[in-house]
C-alpha positions as MATLAB code, in Angstrom:
seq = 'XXXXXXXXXXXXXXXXXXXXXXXXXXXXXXXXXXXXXXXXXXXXXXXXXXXXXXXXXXXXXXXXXXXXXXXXXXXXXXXXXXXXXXXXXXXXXXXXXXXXXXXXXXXXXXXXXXXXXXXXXXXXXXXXXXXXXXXXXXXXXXXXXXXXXXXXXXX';
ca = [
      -8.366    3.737   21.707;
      -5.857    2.079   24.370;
      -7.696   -0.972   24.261;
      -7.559   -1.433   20.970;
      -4.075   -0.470   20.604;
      -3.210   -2.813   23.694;
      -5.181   -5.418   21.557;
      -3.488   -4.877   18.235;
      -0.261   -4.782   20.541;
      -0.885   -8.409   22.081;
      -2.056   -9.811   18.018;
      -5.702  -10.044   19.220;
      -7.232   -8.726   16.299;
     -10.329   -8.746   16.078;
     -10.862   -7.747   19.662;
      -9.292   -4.649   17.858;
     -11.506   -4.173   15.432;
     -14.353   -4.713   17.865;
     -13.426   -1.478   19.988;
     -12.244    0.503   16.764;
     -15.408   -0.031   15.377;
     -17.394    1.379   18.474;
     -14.944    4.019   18.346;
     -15.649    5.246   15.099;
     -19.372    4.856   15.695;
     -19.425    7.075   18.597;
     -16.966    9.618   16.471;
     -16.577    9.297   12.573;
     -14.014   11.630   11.781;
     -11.366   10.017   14.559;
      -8.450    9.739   11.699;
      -6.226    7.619   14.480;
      -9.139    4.992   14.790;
      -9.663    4.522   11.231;
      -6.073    4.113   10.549;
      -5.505    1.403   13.653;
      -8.485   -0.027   12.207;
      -7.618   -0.387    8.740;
      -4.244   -2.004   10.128;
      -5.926   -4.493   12.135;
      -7.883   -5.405    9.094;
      -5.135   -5.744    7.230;
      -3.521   -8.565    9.574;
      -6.584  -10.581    9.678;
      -5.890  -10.569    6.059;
      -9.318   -8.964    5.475;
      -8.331   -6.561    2.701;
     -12.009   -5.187    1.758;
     -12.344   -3.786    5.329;
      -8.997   -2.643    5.460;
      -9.539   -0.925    2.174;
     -12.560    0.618    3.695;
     -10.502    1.672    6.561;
      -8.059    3.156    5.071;
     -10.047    5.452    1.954;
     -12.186    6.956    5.390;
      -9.147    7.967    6.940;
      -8.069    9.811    3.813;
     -10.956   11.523    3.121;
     -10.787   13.016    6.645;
      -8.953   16.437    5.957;
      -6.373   17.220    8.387;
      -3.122   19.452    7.587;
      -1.222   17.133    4.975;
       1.444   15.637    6.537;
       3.580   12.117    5.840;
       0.642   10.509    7.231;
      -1.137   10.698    3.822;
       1.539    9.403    1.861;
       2.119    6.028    4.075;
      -1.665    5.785    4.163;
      -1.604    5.842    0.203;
       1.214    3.249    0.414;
      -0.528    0.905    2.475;
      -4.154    1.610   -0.253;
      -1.775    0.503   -2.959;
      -0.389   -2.238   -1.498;
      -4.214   -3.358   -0.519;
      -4.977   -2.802   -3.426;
      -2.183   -5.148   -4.797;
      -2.664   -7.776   -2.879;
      -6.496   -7.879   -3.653;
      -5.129   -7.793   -7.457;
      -6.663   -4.903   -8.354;
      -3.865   -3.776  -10.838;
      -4.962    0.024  -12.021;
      -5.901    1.179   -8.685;
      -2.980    0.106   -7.330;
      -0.645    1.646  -10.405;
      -2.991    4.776  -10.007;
      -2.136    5.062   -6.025;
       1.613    4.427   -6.145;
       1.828    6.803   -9.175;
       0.535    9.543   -6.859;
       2.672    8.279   -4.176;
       5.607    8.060   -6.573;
       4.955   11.685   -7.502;
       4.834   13.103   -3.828;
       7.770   11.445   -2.407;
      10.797    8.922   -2.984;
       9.833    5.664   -1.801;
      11.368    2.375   -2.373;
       8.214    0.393   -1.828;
       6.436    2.654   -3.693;
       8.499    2.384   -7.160;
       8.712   -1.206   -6.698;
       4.634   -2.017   -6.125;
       4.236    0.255   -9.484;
       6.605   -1.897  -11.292;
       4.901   -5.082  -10.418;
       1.353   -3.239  -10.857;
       2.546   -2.205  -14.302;
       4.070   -5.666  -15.300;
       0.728   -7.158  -14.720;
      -1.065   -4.847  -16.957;
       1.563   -5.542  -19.572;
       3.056   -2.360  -19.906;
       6.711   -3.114  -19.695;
       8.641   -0.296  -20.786;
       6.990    2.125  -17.938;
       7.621   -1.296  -15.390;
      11.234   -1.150  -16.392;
      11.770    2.988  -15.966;
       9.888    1.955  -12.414;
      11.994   -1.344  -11.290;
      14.917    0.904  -12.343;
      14.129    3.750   -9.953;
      13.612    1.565   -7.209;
      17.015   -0.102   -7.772;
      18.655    3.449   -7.566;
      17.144    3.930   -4.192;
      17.788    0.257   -2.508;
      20.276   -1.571   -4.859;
      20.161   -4.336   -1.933;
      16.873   -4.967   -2.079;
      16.233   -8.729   -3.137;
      12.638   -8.249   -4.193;
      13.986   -5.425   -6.506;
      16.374   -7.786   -8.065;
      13.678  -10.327   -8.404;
      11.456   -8.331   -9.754;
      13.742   -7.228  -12.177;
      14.615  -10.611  -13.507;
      10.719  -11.657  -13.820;
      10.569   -8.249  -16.073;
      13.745   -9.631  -18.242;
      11.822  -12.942  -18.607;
       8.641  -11.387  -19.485;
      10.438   -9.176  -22.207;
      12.257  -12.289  -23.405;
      13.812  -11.756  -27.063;
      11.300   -8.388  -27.521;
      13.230   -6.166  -24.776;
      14.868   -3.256  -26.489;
      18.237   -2.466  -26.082;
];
């Protein structure tokens, strides 16, 4: 585990993943490895694995703690970068529901904008605004969704 997280530390990668990978092969249910694993994943920019990664670390059943919810977070966003629009709404609702998370709110807005359901996107971009009101990408998001709705948006 320290030389992957020395590896991870220094930006080599897939060294990373190399050792993680042995790790979890000698022990499956190491929750630490699958999680440093997934990450690693993620910064190659290979999503699939890090998906992977990260849905074995959640099925391993520890006590709940805040680790679950970030791992969720970091599904969803997976998820939305991969463009996979209703697994990511379906994560970051569940995150949504379990704790109050700018990130969160803001990934279900956009997840909801692309599957065209605009009203719901707007009650979403709305509660992210109320917990970051600085936060550009909120804005921007925001101002897609008013161009989107166009003439139709309801007052």
């Amino acid at each position: 585990m320290s030389k992957a997280k020395i590896a991870v530390f220094q930006q080599k990668y897939e060294k990373a993943t190399e050792a993680l990978d042995k790790l979890v092969e000698q022990n499956p249910n190491d929750r630490e490895a699958w999680i440093l694993r997934g990450h690693a994943f993620y910064l190659l920019d290979n999503l699939f694995d890090s998906e992977e990664s990260y849905i074995s670390a959640i099925r391993i059943k520890t006590q709940p703690a805040i680790t679950d919810r970030l791992l969720s977070e970091r599904l969803g966003i997976v998820f939305a970068r991969r463009k996979s629009w209703k697994d990511a709404k379906t994560v970051f609702l569940k995150v949504c529901k379990e704790r109050m998370s700018t990130v969160a709110w803001f990934y279900l807005g956009l997840s909801l904008i692309r599957l065209e359901d605009l009203a719901a996107a707007e009650d979403a971009i709305a509660q992210a605004n109320i917990l970051n009101n600085l936060d550009p990408k909120v804005w921007a998001l925001n101002a897609i969704l008013c161009l989107k709705y166009g003439q139709d948006r309801i007052p």
